[in-house]
N, C-alpha and C positions, 0 to 999 in steps of 0.2 A: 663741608665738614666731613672728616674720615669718620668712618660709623665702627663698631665691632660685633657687629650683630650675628655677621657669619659664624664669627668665631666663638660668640657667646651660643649663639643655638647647635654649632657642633659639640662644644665642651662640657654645657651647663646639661642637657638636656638629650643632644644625641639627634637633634631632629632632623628631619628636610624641610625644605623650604615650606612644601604643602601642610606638613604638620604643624607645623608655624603660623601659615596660615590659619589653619583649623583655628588654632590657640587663639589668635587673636581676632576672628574674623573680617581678615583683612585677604585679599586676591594673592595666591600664590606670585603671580607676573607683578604685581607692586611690590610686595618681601624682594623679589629677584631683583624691581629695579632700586631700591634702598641698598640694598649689597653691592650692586654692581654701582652705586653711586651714576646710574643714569636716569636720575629726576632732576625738574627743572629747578624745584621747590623744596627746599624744606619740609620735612613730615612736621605737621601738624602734633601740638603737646598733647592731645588725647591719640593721635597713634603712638608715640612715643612713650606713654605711658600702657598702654595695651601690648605695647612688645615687651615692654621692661617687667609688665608684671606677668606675661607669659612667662618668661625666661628666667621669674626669682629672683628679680634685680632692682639698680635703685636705677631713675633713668640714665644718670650721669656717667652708670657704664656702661649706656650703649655708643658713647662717645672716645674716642682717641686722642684726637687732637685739640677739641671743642672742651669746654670746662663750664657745665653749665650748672646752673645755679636756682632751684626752686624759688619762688615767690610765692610765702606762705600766705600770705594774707594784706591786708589794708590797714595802718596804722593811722591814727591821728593822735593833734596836741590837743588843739582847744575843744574838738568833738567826739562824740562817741562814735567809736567804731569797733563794732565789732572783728571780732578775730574771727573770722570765717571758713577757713580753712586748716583741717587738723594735721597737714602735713603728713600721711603715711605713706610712707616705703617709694619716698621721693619724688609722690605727686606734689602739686603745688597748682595755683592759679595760673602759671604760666612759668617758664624757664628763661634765663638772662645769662648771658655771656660771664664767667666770672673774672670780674679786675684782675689784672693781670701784678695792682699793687697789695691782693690776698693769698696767703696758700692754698692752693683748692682742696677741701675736705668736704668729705659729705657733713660735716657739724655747720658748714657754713652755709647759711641761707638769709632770705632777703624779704623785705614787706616793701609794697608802696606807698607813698605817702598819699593819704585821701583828705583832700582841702588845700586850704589856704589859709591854713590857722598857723603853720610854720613857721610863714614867711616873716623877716627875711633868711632864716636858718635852711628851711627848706620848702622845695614848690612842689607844688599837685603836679602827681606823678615822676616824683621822682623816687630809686629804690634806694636803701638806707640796710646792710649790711653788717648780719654778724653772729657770734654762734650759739648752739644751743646744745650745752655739754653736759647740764643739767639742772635741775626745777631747784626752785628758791631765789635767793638775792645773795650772790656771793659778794664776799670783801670789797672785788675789786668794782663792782655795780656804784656803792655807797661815794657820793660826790661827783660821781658821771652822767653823761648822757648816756641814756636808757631806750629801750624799747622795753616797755612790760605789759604782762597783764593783770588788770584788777581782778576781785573775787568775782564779780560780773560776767567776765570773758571778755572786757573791752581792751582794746590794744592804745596802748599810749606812747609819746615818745617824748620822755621831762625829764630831768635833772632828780636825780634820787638818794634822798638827804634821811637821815635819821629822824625817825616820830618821837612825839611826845609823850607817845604811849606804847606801853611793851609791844613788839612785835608790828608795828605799824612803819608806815613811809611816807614822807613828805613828799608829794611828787611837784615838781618848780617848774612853770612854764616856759619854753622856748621864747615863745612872743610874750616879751614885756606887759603887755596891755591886756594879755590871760591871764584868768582867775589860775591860783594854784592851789592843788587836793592837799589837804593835810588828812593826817593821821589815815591813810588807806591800808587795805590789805591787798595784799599782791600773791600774787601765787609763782611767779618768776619775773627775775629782770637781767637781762644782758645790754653788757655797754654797745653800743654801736662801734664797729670794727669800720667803713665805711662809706660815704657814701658818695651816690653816682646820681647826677640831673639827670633830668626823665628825655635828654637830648642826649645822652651819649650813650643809653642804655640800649645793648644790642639785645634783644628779643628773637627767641627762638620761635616761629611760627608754625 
């Protein structure tokens, strides 16, 4: 992966490598080997996020040629799962290569699926992409597959239909054989843009 780190801590900030350092508590001589691209390894998502919020950044630009992609959290159908993750300033549980069949924006980000309530729509651990441009349940949500959250904070991923009561959603399960939520309250739902088995997902380490 081409990195832009050098250029971000010259531009963004004015620093040296050491000061850099300092910021992140990370060894001058490793900042140097990330720049000069002579590690064997990938940096790890918690130094990449230690650099990125050194330098006032989302981590995706500390990337060039790499288009990575936060994984906010853990979604399920037929179980509760919480949303665990608040997503700031482009942390996430982990970062993933972004499909090369989405525009990469920072709006676009990703949950994984936890279970095997999906199937056969979707399998445990696979990520399920798409964006988050603002809170509510827009037009285009209504009759689609969904990733949302209820009033709870639990994340779900149903088919989302008009309630029978003002202001409500009918949330429709994936797997036939699940119970489906009527009349809920949601606090947002975005349709899934989409998705990748938990076998092709390339994982930033």
């Amino acid at each position: 992966m081409k990195m832009r780190i050098k250029e971000l801590r010259k531009t963004l900030k004015g620093w040296t490598q050491a000061e850099l350092a300092q910021a992140t508590g990370l060894s001058q001589s490793y900042i140097g080997a990330i720049e000069s691209r002579n590690i064997n390894k990938s940096p790890s998502t918690d130094t990449l996020v230690a650099i990125a919020n050194a330098l006032d950044s989302r981590v995706g630009e500390l990337f060039d040629d790499a288009k990575p992609v936060p994984i906010t959290g853990k979604v399920g159908a037929g179980a509760r799962v919480p949303l665990v993750d608040a997503y700031a300033k482009g942390d996430g549980l982990y970062h993933v290569q972004c499909p090369a069949e989405l525009p990469h924006t920072t709006t676009i980000i990703g949950v994984e699926v936890d279970g095997d309530s999906m199937v056969p729509a979707y399998d445990n651990g696979d990520v399920l992409f798409y964006r988050r441009d603002t809170m509510g349940i827009p037009t285009e949500a209504i009759n689609t597959r969904c990733i949302c959250e209820d009033e709870n904070g639990d994340a779900w991923v149903k088919y989302i239909k008009i309630g029978s009561e003002p202001g409500k959603f009918h949330l429709i399960s994936l797997n036939p054989l699940a119970d489906n939520m009527l009349n809920m309250s949601l606090k947002w739902a975005a349709p899934v843009r989409f998705h990748l088995p938990k076998n092709l997902v390339r994982r930033f380490e």
